[in-house]
N, C-alpha and C positions, 0 to 999 in steps of 0.2 A: 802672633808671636814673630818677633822680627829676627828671619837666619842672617842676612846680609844686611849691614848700614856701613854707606859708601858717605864719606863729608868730605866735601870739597873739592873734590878731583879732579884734579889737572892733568894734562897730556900734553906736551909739547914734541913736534919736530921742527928741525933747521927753515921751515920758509911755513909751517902751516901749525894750527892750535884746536884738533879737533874738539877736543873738552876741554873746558874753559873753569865749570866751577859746577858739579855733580854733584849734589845731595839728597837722596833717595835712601828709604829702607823696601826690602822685600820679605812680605814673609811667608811662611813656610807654608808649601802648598800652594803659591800662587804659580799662577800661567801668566807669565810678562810677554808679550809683543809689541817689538822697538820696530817702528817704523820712523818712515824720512827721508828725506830726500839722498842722494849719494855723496858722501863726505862730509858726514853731519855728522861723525864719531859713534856710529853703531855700532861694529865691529873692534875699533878701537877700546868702548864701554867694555864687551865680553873677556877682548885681550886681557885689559888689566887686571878685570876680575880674577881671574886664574893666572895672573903672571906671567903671565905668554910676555907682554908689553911692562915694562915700570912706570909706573905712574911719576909725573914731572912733583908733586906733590899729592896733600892730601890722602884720606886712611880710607882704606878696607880691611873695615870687622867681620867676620866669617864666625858665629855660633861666639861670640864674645873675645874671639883671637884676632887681634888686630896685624893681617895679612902681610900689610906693608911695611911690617917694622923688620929692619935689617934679620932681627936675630929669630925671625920665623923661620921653621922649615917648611918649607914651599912643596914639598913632595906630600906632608901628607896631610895638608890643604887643598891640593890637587886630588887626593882621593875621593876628596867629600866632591868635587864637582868635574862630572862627566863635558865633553863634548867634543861638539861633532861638525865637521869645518864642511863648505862648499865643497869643497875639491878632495873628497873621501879620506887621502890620506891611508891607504889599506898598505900593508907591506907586501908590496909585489911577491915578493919569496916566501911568501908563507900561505899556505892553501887558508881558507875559509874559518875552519872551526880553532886555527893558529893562530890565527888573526883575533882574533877573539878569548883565547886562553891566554894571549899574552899579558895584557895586563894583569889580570887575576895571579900568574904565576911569578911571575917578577917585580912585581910592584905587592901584591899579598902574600906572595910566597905561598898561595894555596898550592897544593898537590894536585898534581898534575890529573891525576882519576878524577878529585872532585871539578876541578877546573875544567876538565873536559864533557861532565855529567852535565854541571850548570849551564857551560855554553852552547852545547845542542839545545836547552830548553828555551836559551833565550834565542836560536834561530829558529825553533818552533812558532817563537813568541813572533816574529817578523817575516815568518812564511817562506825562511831559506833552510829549513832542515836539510833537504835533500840536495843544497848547494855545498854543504860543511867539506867535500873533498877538492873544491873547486878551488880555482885560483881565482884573484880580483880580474884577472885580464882576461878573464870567461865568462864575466856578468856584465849586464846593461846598468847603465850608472844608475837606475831605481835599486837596482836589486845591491850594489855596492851601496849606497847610502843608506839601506836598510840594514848590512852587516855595521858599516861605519855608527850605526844607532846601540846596535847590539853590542857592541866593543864597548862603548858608551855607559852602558847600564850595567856591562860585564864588572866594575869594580862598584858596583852598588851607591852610587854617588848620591846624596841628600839633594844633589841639584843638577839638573843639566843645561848647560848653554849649547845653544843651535845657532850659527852664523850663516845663513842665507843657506839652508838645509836643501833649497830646490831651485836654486839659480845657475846649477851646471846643469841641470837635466833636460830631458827632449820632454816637451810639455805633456806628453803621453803615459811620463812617468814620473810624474808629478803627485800625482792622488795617494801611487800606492805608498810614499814615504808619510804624506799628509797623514794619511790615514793611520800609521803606525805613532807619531805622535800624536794622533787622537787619544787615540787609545793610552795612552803614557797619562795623560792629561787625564782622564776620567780612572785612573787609576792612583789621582794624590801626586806625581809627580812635578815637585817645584822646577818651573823652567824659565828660560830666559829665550825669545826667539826672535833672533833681527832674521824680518822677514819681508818680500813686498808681495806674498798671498794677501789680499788684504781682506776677500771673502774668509779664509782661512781665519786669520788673527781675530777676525771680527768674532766666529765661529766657539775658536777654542782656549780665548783668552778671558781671565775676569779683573785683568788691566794692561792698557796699553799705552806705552810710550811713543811720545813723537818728539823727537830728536832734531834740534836744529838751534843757531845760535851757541853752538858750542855748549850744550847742556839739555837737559830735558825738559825743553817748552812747553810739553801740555803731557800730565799724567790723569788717567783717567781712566772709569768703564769705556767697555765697547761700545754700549749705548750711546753714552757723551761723547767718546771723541768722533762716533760716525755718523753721528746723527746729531748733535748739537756740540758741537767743536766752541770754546768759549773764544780761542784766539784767532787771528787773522791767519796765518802763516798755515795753522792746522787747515782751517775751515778751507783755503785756496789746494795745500793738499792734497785732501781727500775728496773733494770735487774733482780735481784734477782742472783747474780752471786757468783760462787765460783770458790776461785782461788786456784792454787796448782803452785809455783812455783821452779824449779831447777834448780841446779848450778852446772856447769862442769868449773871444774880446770884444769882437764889435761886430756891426752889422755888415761891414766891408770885409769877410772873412771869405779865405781859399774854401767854398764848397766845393769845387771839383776836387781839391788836395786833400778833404775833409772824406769825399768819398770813395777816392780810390786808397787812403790809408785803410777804412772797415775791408775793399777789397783784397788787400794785403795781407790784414790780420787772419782774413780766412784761407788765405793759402798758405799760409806761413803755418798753420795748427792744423791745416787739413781737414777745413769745419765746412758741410755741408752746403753744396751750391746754392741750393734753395733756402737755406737761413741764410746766407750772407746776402744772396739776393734781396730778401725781405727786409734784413737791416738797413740794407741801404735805400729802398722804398722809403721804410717807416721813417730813416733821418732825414730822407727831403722830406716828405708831408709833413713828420710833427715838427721839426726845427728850422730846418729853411721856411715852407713854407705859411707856417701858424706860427709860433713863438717869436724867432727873431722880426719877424716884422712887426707884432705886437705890443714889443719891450718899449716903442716908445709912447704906448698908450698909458701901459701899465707902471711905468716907471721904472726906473735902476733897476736893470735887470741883468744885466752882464757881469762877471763873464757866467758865459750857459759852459755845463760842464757834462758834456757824454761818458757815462762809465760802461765798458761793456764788458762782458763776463761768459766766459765760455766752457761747458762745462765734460769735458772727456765720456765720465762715466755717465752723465743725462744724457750726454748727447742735444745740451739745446743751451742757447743763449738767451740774456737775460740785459737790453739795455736799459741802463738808468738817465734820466736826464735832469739835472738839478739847473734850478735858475731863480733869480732873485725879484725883487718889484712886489707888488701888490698881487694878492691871489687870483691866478689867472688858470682856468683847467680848460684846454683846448677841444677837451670831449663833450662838453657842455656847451663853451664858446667860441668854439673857433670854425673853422669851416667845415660844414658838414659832408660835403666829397672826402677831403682830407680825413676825416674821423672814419668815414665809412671802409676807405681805402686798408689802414692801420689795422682797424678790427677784422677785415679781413686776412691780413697778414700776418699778424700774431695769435699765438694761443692765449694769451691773457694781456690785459689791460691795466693800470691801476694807476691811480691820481689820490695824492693828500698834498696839505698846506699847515705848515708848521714853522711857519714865516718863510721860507724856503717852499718851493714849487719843487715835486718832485712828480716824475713820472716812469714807474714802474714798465717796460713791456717786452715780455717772453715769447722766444720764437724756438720752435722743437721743427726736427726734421721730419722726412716722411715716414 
């Protein structure tokens, strides 16, 4: 059942255009997690949603009330959806359990008794009951952004948006907010979470967004986008990958400039002495030394093209080497010091022919 359908959504500011053209429905009961790179319109998406931000065009439907039309009232649109910003947002002057009744009491005009009944339950529910006299400038931002949850749910909202829920926090108080949206989550709670946990999203979502291109690039299970990502842009992502790639034209080509550039690429990403080492083994033995001298056996073979790929969360690099001619596999034919050297230094190997020579080979640290 679809609570939110966003068509076309545009956002514009004076030098930048985070969203470009947004069409997505959510429905009820879903756990969304927007990931992305930074200034790919995650936070901007939430804004509009609740009107924080006006949309440059384009409509948001809310339960079949289309949001963005002049003559909506925005306030009790804004009932139906909770949320809860990075930077807590608590009113300094108002102690814990105030914080907390506020909305219910001015915005629902609930009575104050019951207002105050509900909102101890919901600091039960987040494990600050016995903080409700406190002030926001008496808690650790975990324990503030677990009241800032409860504020959140204090007006019983059909949806909640979370905007980077744990990117002011000291990583030590990270889990206990995580864990209080677990819980929401496995309780039916429709959410929306621009977040860069990505063990988390993976965890407690059953779709996630990747955001870039000014709109939502790849919607998907957590399954597919983290493990079998369909687009480029995702798949580099969530690797965490850096690539460096070269280009040999002829046989008269810069190898020292060839290999102090893979040199580079490893300092520059902070990639592992001993893989970068080995890369640059493996590109003299299989490219200087076997291929390019080859090409004129084998025929038109240039230009040879190095792709290399480096992967954060593996922690290992993966270069590819494509080249042209007649099928030539250097592990079979070529010199066998050189072959033995290579397999020594990588963790895998791999050679196919698909009119195009390619050769596969992965290097993982210690």
């Amino acid at each position: 059942m679809s609570m939110i359908k966003i068509e076309h959504l545009r956002k514009e500011y004076p030098n930048v255009t985070p969203l470009k053209d947004v069409c997505v429905e959510i429905n009820k009961g879903d756990v969304i997690s927007i990931i992305g790179p930074s200034g790919t319109g995650k936070s901007t998406l939430l804004r509009c949603l609740n009107q924080l931000e006006e949309p440059t065009s384009g409509t948001v439907t809310v339960d079949g009330e289309v949001i963005t039309d002049p003559k909506c009232d925005i306030s009790l649109v804004r009932r139906k959806m909770g949320m809860v910003f990075q930077s807590f947002n608590l009113f300094a002057n108002l102690n814990i359990i105030e914080n907390v009744m506020s909305a219910p009491v001015n915005l629902l005009k609930m009575p104050k008794e019951q207002a105050h009944k509900e909102g101890m339950e919901l600091l039960k529910r987040v494990g600050l009951a016995e903080k409700a006299e406190n002030y926001p400038d008496e808690l650790s931002g975990g324990q503030k952004q677990r009241v800032a949850i409860a504020r959140a749910i204090a007006i019983k909202p059909e949806i909640i948006l979370f905007d980077e829920p744990t990117s002011a926090l000291d990583p030590t108080m990270v889990g206990e907010v995580l864990s209080v949206i677990r819980s929401l989550a496995k309780e039916g709670m429709t959410m929306m979470i621009v977040t860069h946990e990505m063990k988390f999203a993976r965890d407690v979502s059953n779709r996630v967004f990747y955001m870039d291109e000014g709109g939502i690039y790849e919607d998907g299970t957590p399954q597919q986008i983290f493990e079998n990502p369909t687009k480029e842009k995702t798949r580099i992502f969530i690797k965490r990958l850096k690539q460096l790639s070269l280009k040999i034209s002829s046989p008269d080509f810069d190898f020292i400039g060839f290999i102090s550039q893979i040199e580079q690429f490893g300092r520059d990403n902070i990639i592992d002495a001993r893989i970068v080492r080995n890369m640059q083994l493996a590109f003299e033995e299989l490219v200087i030394q076997n291929i390019v001298g080859k090409l004129d056996y084998v025929g038109k073979g240039f230009p040879i093209v190095v792709e290399t790929e480096y992967s954060e969360t593996d922690s290992a690099a993966e270069m590819t080497i494509l080249y042209g001619g007649e099928k030539y596999d250097p592990f079979t034919d070529g010199d066998e010091l050189s072959v033995m050297i290579v397999k020594k230094l990588a963790a895998n190997v791999d050679y196919d022919y698909d009119g195009t020579n390619r050769i596969i080979v992965t290097f993982k640290g210690a």
